[in-house]
LOROTOR-442173 format. One record per residue: residue in one letter; x, y, z of N, C-alpha, C, O in turn. Coordinates in steps of 0.02 Angstrom, whole numbers, padded with zeros to 5 digits, always signed. Example, Ala and Ser with C-alpha at 12.3 -4.5 7.8 and 13.67 -1.06 7.14 Angstrom:
BEGIN
A+00660-00284+00390+00615-00225+00390+00660-00165+00390+00712-00166+00423
S+00642-00112+00354+00684-00053+00357+00645+00002+00394+00670+00057+00402
//
This chain:
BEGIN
X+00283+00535+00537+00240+00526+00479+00276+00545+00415+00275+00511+00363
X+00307+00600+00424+00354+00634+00335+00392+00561+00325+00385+00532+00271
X+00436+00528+00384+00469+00483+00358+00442+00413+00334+00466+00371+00295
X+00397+00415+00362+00335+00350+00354+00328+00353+00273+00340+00305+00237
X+00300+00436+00245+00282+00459+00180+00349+00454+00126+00343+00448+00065
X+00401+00458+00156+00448+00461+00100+00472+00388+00096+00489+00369+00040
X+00476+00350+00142+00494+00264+00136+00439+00230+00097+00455+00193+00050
X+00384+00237+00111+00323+00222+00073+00330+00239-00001+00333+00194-00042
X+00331+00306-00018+00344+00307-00092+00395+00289-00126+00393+00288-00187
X+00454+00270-00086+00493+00263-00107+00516+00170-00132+00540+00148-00184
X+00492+00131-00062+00478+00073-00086+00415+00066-00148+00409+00018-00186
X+00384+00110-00146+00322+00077-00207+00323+00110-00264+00276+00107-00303
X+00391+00154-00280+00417+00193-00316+00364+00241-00342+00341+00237-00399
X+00346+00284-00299+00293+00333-00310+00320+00401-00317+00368+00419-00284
X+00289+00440-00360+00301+00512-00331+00264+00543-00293+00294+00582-00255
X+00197+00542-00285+00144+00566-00232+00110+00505-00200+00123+00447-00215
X+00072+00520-00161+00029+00486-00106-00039+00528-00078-00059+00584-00096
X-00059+00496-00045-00128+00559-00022-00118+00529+00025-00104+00469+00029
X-00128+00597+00097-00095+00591+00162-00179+00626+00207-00213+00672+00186
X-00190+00594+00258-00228+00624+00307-00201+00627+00383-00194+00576+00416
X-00191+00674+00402-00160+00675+00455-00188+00666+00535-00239+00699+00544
X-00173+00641+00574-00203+00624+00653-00162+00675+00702-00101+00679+00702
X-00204+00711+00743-00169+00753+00773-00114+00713+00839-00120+00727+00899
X-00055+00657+00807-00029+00636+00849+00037+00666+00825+00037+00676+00765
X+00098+00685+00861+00181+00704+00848+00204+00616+00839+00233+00599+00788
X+00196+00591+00867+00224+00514+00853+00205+00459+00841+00167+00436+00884
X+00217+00422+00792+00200+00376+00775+00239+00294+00802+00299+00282+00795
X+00200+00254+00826+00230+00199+00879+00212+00137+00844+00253+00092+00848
X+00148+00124+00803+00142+00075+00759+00102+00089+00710+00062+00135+00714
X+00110+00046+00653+00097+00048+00585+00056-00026+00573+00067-00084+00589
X-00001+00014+00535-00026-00043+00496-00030-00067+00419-00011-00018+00386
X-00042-00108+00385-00032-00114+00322-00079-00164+00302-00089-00221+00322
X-00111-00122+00249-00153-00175+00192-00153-00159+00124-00168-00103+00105
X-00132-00219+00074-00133-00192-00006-00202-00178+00003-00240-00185+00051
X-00211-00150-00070-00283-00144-00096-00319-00099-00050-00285-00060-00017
X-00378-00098-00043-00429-00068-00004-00432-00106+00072-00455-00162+00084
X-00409-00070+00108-00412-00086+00173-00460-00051+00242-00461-00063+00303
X-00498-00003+00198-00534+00027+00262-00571-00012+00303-00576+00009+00361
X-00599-00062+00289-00642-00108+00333-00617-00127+00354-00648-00165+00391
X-00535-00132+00368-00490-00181+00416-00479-00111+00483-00451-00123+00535
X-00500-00060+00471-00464-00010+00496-00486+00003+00563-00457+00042+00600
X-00541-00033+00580-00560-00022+00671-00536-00094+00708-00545-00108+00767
X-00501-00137+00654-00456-00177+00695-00366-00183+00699-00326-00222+00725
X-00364-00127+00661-00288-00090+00649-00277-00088+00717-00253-00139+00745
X-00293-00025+00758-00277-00011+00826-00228+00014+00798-00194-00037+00800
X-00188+00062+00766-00134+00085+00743-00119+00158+00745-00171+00191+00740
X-00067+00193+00750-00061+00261+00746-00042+00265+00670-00011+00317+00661
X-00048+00240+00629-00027+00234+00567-00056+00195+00509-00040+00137+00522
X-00085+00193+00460-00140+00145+00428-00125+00152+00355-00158+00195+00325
X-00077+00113+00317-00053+00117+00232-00094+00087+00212-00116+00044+00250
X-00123+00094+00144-00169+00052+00146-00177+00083+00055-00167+00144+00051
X-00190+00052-00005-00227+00086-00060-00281+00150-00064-00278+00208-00083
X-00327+00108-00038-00384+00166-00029-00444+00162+00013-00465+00105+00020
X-00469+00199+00037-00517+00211+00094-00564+00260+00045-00551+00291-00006
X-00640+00251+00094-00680+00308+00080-00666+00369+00109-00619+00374+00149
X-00699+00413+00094-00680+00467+00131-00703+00476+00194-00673+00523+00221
X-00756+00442+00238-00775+00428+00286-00742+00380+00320-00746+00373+00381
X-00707+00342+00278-00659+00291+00324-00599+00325+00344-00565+00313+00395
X-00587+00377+00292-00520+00417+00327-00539+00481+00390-00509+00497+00441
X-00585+00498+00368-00614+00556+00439-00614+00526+00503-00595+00555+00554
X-00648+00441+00501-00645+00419+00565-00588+00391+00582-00584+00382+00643
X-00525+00365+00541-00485+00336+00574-00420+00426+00597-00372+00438+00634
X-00460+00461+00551-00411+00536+00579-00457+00541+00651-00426+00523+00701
X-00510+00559+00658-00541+00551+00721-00517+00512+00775-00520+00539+00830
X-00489+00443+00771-00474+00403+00802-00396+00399+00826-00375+00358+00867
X-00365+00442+00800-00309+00467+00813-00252+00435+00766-00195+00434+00790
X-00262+00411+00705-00229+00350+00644-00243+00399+00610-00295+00431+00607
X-00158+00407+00564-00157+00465+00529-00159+00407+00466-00144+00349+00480
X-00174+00421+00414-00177+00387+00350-00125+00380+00279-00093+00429+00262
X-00122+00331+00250-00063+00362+00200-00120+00320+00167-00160+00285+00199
X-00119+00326+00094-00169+00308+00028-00118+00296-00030-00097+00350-00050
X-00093+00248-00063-00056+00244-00105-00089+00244-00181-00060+00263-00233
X-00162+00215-00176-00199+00226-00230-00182+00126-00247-00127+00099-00253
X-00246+00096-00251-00257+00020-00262-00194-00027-00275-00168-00070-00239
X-00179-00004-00334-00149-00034-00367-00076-00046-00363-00038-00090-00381
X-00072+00008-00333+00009+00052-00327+00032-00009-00261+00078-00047-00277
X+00015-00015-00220+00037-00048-00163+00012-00139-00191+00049-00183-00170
X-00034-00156-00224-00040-00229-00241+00011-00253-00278+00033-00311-00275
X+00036-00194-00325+00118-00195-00368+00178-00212-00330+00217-00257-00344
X+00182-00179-00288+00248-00211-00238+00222-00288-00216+00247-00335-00247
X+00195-00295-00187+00192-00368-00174+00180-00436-00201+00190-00491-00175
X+00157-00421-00255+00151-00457-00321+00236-00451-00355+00253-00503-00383
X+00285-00398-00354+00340-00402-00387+00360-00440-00325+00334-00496-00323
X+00400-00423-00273+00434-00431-00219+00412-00501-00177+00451-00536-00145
X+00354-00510-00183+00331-00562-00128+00303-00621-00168+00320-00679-00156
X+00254-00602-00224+00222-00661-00239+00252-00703-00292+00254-00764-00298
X+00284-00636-00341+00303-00685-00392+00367-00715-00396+00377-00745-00449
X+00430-00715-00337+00462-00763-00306+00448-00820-00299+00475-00869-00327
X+00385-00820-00242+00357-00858-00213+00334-00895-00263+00358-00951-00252
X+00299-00898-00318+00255-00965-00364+00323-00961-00391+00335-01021-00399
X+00375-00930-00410+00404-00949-00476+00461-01013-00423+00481-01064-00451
X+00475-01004-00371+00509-01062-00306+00454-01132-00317+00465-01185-00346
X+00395-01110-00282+00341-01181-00299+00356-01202-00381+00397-01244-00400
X+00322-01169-00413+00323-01187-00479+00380-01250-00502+00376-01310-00517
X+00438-01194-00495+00504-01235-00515+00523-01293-00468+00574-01324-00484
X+00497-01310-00421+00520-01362-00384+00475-01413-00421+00496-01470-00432
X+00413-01394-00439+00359-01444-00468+00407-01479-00547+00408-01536-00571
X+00432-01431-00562+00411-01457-00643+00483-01383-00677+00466-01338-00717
X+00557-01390-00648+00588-01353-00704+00581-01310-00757+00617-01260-00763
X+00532-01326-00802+00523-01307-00863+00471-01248-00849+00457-01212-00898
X+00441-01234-00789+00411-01171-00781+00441-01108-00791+00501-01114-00777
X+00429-01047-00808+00443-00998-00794+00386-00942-00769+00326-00942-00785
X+00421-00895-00727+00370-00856-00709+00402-00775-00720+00462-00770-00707
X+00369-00715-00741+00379-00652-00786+00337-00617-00732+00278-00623-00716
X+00383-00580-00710+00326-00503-00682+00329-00447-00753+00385-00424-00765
X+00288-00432-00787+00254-00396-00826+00319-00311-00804+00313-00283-00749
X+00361-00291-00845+00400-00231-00842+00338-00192-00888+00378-00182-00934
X+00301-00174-00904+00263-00122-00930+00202-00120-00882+00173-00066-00888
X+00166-00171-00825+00106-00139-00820+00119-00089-00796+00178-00076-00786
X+00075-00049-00783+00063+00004-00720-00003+00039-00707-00044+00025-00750
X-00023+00074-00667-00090+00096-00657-00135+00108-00700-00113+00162-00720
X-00184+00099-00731-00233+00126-00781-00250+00199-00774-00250+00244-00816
X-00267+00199-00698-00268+00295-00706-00213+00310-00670-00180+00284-00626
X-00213+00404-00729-00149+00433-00708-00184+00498-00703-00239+00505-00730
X-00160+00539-00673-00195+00606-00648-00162+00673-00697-00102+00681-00712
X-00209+00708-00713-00217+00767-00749-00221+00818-00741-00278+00838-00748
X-00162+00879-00718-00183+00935-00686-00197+00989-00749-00163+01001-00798
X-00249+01011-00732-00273+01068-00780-00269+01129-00764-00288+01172-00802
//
């Protein structure tokens, strides 16, 4: 799981994560969903479940269930795949259509909320 946690932030260039842990020592498969994925999570079958965000009842039962959790927070994980996956992908279609396209992944967005320790 630590290594699960540090590849994870590290591809989605994070410094934290929110972690729930499953009382398992090993982890054998992994699941993955951008965005909010808890409703996918009783068809995971996974010792492992990345995902944006869950309720907090979706994380008790998939810790119950023996699926330890990683939470990257919504946005944070829809960002990687939108840089890396999607916007390749249209700017390939695009340009085969019609040259004169271009396609821009945005270098300033980033999360709307940022956390505040007081």
């Amino acid at each position: 799981l630590d290594e699960a946690m540090k590849l994870t932030a590290q591809h989605l260039n994070l410094s934290s994560l929110r972690v729930a842990r499953a009382d398992k020592p090993l982890i054998s498969s992994i699941a993955v969903c951008a965005g909010s994925g808890g409703s996918l999570l009783a068809k995971a079958k996974a010792d492992l479940f990345i995902t944006g965000e869950m309720t907090h009842h979706q994380v008790l039962q998939a810790v119950e269930a023996g699926c330890s959790v990683i939470l990257t927070e919504h946005t944070n994980c829809e960002r990687g795949y939108l840089r890396h996956v999607f916007t390749p992908l249209l700017a390939k279609h695009l340009q085969a259509e019609d040259a004169r396209f271009s396609v821009f992944y945005s270098q300033t967005d980033a999360d709307p909320l940022s956390s505040i320790f007081l």
